[in-house]
C-alpha positions in Angstrom: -6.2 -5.0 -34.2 -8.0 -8.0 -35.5 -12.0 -8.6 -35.6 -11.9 -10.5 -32.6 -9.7 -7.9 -30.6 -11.9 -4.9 -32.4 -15.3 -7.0 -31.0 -13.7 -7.6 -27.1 -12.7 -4.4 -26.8 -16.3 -2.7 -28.4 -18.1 -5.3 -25.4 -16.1 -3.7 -23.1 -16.2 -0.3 -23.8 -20.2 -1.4 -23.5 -20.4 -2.5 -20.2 -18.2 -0.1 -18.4 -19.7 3.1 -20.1 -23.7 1.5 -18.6 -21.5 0.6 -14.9 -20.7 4.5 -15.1 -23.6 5.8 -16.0 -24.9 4.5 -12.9 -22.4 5.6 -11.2 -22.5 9.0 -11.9 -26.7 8.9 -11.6 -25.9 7.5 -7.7 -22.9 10.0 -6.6 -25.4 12.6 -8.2 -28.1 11.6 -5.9 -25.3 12.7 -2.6 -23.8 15.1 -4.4 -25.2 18.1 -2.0 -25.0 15.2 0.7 -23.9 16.9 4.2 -21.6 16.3 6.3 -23.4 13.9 8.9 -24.8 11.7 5.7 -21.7 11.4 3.8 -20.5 10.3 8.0 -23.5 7.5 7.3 -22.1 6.4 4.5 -19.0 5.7 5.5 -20.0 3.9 8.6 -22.6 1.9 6.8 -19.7 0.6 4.1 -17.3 -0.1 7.2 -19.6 -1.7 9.3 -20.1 -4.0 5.8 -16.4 -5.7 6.3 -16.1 -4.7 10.4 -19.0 -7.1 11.9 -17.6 -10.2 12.5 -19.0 -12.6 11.1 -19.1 -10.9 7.8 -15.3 -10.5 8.4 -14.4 -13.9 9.3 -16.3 -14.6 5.7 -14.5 -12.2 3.5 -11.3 -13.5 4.8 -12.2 -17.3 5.2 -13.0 -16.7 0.8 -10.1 -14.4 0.6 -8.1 -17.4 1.4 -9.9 -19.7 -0.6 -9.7 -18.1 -3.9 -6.6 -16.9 -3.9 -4.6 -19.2 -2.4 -2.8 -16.7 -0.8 -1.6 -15.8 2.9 -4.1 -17.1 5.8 -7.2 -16.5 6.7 -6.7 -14.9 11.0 -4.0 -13.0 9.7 -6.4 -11.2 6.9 -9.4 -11.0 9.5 -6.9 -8.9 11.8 -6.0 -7.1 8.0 -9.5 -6.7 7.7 -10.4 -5.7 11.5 -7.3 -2.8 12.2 -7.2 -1.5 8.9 -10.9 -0.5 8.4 -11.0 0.6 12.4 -8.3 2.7 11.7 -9.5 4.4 8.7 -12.6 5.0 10.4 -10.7 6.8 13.4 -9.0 8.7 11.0 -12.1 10.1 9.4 -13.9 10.7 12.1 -14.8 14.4 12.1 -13.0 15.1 9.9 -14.6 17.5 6.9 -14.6 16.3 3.4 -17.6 18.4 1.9 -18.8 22.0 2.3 -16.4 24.7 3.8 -12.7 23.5 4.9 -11.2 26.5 5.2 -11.6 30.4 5.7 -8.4 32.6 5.3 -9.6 35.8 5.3 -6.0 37.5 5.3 -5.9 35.9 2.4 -9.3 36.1 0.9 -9.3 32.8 0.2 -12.7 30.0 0.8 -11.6 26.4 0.4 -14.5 24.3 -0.3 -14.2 20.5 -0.4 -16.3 18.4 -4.0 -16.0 15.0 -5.2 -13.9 14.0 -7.7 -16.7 11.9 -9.2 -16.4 7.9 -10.3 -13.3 6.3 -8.9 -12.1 3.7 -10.9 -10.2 0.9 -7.9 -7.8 -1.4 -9.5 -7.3 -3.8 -6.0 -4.9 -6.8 -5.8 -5.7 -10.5 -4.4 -2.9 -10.1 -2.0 -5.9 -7.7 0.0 -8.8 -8.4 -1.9 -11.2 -7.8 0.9 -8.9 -4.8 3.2 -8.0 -2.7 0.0 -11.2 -2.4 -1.7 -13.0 -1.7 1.5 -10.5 1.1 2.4 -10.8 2.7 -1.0 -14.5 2.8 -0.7 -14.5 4.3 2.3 -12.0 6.9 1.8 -14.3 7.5 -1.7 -17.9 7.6 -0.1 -16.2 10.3 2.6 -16.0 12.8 -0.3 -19.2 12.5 -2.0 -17.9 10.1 -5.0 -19.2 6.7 -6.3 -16.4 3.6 -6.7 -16.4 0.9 -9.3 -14.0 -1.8 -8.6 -11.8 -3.9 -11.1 -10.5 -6.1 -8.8 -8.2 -9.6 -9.6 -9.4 -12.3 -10.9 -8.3 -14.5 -8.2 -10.1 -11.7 -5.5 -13.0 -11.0 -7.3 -15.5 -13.2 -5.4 -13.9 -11.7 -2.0 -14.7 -8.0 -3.8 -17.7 -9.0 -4.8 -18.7 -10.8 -1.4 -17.9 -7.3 0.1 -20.2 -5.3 -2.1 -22.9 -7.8 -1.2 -22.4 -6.9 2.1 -22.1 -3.0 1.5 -25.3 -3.2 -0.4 -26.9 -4.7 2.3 -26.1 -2.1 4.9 -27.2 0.7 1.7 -30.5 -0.4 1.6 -30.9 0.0 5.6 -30.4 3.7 5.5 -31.6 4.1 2.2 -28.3 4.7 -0.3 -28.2 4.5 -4.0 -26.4 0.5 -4.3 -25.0 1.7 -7.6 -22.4 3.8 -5.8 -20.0 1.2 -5.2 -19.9 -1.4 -8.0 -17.5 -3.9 -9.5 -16.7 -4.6 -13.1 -18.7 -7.9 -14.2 -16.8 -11.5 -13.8 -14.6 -13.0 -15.3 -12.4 -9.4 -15.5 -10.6 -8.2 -18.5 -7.6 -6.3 -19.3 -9.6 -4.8 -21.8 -12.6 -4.2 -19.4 -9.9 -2.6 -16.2 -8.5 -0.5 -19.3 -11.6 1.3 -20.6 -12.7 1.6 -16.7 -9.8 3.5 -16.0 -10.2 5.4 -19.5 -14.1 6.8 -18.0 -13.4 7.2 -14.7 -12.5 10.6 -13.3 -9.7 9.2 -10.9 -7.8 6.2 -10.9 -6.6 4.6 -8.0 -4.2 1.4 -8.1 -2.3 -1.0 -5.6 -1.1 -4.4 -7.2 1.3 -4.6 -10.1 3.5 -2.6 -11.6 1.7 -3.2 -15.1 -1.2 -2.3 -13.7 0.3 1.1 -12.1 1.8 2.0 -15.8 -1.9 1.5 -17.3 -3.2 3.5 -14.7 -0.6 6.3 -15.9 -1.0 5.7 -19.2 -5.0 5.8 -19.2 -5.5 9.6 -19.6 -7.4 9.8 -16.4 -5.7 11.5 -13.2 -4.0 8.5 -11.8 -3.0 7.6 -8.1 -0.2 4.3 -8.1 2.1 2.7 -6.2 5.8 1.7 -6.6 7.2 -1.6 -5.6 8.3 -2.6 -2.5 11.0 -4.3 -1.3 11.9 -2.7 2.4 15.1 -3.6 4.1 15.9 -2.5 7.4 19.1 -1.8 9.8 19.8 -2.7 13.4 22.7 -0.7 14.3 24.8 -1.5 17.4 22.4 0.6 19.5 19.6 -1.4 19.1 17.4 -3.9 21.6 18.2 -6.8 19.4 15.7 -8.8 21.1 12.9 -6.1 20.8 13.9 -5.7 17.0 14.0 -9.4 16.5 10.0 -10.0 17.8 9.2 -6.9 15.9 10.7 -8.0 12.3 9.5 -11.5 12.9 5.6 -9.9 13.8 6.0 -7.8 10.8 7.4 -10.6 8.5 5.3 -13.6 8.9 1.6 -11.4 9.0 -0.1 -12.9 6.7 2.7 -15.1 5.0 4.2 -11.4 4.0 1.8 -10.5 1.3 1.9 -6.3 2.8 4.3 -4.7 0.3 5.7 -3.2 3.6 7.2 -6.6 5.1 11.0 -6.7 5.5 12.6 -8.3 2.9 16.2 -7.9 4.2 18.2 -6.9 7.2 21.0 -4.7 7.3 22.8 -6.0 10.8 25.9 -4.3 12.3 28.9 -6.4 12.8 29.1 -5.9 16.7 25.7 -7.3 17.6 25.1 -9.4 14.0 25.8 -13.0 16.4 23.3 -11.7 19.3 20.6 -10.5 16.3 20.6 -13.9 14.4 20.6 -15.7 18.3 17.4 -13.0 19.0 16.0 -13.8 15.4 16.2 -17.6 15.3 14.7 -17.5 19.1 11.5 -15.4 17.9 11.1 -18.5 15.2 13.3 -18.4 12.3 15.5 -20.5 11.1 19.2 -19.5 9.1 20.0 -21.8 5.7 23.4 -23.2 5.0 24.7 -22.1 1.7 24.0 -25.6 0.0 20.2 -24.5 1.1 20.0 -21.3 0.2 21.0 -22.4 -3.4 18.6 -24.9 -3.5 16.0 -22.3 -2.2 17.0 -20.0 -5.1 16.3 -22.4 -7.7 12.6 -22.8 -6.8 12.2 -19.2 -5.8 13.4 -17.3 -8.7 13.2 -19.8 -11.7 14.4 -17.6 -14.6 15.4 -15.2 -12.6 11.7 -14.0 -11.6 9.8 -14.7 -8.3 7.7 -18.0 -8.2 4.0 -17.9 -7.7 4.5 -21.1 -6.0 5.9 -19.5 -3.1 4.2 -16.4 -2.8 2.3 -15.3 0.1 2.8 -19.4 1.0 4.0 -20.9 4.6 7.3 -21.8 5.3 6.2 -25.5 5.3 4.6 -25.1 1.7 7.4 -23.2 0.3 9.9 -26.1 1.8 7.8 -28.5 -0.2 7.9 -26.9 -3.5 12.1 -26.5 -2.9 12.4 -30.0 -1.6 13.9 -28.7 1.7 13.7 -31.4 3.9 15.6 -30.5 7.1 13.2 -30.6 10.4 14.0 -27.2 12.0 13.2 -25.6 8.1 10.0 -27.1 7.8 9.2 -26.3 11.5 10.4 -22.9 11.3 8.4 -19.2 10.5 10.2 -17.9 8.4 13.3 -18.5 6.8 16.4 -16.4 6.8 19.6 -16.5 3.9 23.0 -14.7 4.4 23.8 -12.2 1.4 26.7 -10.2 0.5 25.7 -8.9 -3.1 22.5 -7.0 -4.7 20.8 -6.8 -8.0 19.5 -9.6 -10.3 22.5 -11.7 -9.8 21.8 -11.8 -6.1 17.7 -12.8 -6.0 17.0 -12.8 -2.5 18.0 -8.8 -2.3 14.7 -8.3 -4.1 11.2 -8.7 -2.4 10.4 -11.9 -2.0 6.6 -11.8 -1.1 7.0 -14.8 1.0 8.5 -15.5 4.9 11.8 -15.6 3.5 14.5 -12.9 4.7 17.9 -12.3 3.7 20.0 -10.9 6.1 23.5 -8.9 5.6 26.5 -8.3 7.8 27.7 -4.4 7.9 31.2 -3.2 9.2 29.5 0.0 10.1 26.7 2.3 9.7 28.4 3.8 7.0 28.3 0.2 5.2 24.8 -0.3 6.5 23.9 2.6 4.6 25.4 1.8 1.2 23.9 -1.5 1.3 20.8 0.0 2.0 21.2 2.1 -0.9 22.2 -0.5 -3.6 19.1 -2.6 -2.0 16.7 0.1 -3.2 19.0 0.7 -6.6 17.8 -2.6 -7.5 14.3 -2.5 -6.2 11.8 -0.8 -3.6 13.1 2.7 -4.5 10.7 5.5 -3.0 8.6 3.1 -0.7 10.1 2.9 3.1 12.9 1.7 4.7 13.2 0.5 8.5 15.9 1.3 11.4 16.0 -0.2 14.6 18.2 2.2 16.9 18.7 4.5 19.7 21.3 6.7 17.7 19.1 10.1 16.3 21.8 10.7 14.2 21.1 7.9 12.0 17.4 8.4 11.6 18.1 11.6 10.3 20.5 10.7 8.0 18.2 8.1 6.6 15.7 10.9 6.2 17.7 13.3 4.5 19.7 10.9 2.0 17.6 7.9 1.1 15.0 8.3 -1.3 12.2 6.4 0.4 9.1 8.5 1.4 8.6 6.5 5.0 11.5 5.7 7.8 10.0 3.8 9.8 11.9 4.0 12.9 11.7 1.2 16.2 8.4 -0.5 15.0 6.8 -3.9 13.0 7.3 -2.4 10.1 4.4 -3.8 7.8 2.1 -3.0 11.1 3.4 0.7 11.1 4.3 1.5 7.6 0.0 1.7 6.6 -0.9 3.3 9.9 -0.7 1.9 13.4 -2.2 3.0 16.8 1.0 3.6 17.9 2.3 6.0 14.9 0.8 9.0 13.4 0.7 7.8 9.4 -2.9 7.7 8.3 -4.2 4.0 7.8 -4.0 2.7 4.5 -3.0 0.1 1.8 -2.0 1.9 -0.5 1.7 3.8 -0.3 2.3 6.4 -2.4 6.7 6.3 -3.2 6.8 9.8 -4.9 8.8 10.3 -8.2 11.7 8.1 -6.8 9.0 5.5 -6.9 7.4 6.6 -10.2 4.6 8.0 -8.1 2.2 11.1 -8.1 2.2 11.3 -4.9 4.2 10.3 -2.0 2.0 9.7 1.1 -0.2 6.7 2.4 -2.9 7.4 0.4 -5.9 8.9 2.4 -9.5 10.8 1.9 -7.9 14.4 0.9 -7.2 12.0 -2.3 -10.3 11.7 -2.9 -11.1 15.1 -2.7 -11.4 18.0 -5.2 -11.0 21.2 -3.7 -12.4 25.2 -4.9 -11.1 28.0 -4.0 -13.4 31.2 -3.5 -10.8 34.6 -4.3 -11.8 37.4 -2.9 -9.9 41.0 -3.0 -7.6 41.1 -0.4 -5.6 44.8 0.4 -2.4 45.0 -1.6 0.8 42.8 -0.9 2.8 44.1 -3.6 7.0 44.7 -2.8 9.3 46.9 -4.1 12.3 45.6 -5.6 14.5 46.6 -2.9 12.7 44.0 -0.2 13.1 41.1 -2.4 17.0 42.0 -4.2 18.5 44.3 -1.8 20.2 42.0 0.2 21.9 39.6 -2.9 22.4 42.7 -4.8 24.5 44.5 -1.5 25.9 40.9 -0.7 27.1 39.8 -4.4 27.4 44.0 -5.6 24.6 43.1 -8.2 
């Protein structure tokens, strides 16, 4: 390491060790907080990003700064998200006495994990951060942020706004905090390395750091969702639903559908049902062209991410009138894998689309979909066949099947479904993850166990063997 590097990374180390310190004097201060003013807490820091005008702000900047998705699209982000979160947590207890199981002797008491290091991305710099805080603050712990460069004046716009809703009930500010702009690789790094728990949604880079910090680490895997429509299904319904799901927010949610898996016998009526909901199939001389300025090298554009269909014409020189005019835009593909781009997610309102002869073809294009990319995240199914949600459930390795529904609306917790609202989706060790559910309070949460002595449950090795040793003559 040179002078220069040896001098950055000392600054850093600097910085972040004063931001925890005050971290850990402020989740100190609510430490023994109960159960009603931890419940203050929380409402104060979502009433911060829920009011509207403060809302409308956050995403208005959001928009600005990053350049990415568009700005009624992130204050509905903004709006269901945090109302959902706050539903969630509603009574429910994160401090004090969870559980008594006195057949087993056993008192589970809930404590805070401490300082929470939040790595956010600037696809949701305003949604993310505001759900991790709140999820944090439930259990008692302090949050400092290392948000994206791009996001960081939406992060930073939202802990002005936290801070102002602290000081009315009287809350530490230093409990929630952000690392200082511009933000470092070296300053996200040593955060991660003094924080007690480190929680990241954005890039895969960032989710190795986070693993390879030596702090407990809680990271996402990539997405790339595809979804089926078997024979069975409303094609209309599914059609309005993948197109809702799609477009929100020019398809920055790791949980749009990137591809569709359609079944031979109603593949004419699904395109029909998907062009009439606002989309817009390219001929193959298009699709090339598309190609070219999507995945130059071989890797996704920035130019197109998160863009419009209009704006991502314009950088591929598409010219025709019903492409520019269209939501999103829809390419027929046979193959998968890095010779076959548009199988991979495409973080834009673009959507390739593949004919199956049957579900059992469905299925295996499914699989070499997730082979390539998205492994351990969700996959979708529009149906009325039970059989073939269950065989999704039991053989592909995705953690979420998201069965019937928008599935970037469902897949982070909807009214309609039971998933906890999130932003953050854990994919299990198929994804490279620690954890495989949408990631929620109980995260957040350390837990202590009180052992008492219990009457004896000891058995003789006739209950436990008898039966294999009488079955195999052991």
């Amino acid at each position: 390491m040179s002078a220069v590097e040896t001098s950055v990374t000392s600054a850093a180390a600097t910085a972040v060790t004063e931001l925890v310190a005050r971290a850990r004097k402020a989740q100190a201060t609510i430490a023994r907080y109960s159960q009603a003013q931890l419940d203050e807490l929380v409402t104060a820091a979502g009433w911060a990003i829920m009011e509207p005008a403060r809302n409308k702000m956050l995403a208005e900047i959001a928009v600005r700064d990053t350049g990415l998705g568009n700005v009624a699209d992130k204050i509905n982000k903004n709006h269901r998200k945090t109302l959902g979160l706050m539903r969630d947590l509603k009574g429910a207890i994160s401090t004090g006495v969870l559980a008594e199981l006195p057949e087993l002797g056993i008192t589970e008491i809930a404590r805070p994990v401490g300082v929470v290091a939040a790595v956010v991305p600037s696809t949701n710099p305003g949604a993310t951060p505001a759900n991790n805080i709140i999820n944090a603050l439930k259990c008692g712990n302090a949050v400092i942020l290392s948000p994206s460069p791009k996001g960081f004046s939406t992060s930073a716009k939202l802990l002005e706004f936290i801070h102002a809703e602290f000081a009315r009930i009287g809350a530490p500010a230093d409990l929630v905090q952000t690392l200082p702009h511009p933000v470092t690789k070296e300053s996200s790094k040593e955060l991660m390395r003094q924080a007690d728990l480190v929680v990241v949604t954005g890039s895969q880079a960032n989710v190795r750091a986070a693993y390879s910090s030596g702090t407990p680490a809680l990271g996402v895997g990539a997405g790339n969702v595809a979804v089926i429509v078997d024979e069975s299904a409303d094609c209309e319904d599914a059609a309005q639903k993948i197109m809702l799901s799609k477009i929100f927010d020019n398809a920055t949610s790791c949980s749009s559908e990137n591809s569709v898996i359609i079944h031979a016998a109603v593949y004419d009526r699904m395109l029909k049902a998907l062009t009439a909901a606002g989309s817009i199939l390219l001929t193959a001389e298009e699709k090339a062209t598309l190609q070219q300025a999507m995945f130059p090298g071989g890797k996704l554009s920035p130019a197109v991410t998160a863009q419009s269909v209009k704006k991502i014409c314009a950088v591929a020189g598409l010219t025709r009138p019903e492409l520019v005019n269209a939501k999103c835009l829809l390419v027929e593909e046979t193959g998968t894998g890095k010779a076959a781009p548009f199988s991979g997610e495409k973080l834009s309102p673009v959507m390739a689309v593949y004919k199956a002869r049957d579900f059992d073809h469905a299925f295996s294009t499914l699989r070499a979909i997730y082979d390539y990319q998205g492994n351990g995240h969700s996959c979708g199914i529009h149906t009325k066949n039970n059989e073939q949600i269950h065989r999704l459930g039991l053989e592909m390795t995705v953690c979420r099947v998201i069965v019937n529904q928008a599935h970037a609306i469902a897949n982070g917790g909807s009214f309609d479904n039971g998933l906890p609202f999130s932003l953050t989706m854990g994919c299990g060790t198929w994804g490279g993850n620690s954890f495989s559910e949408n990631l929620n309070y109980k995260h957040f949460m350390n837990t202590t166990r009180i052992v008492r002595v219990i009457p004896p449950r000891e058995p003789t090795p006739d209950d436990i063997f008898g039966a294999y040793r009488k079955k195999y003559g052991a």
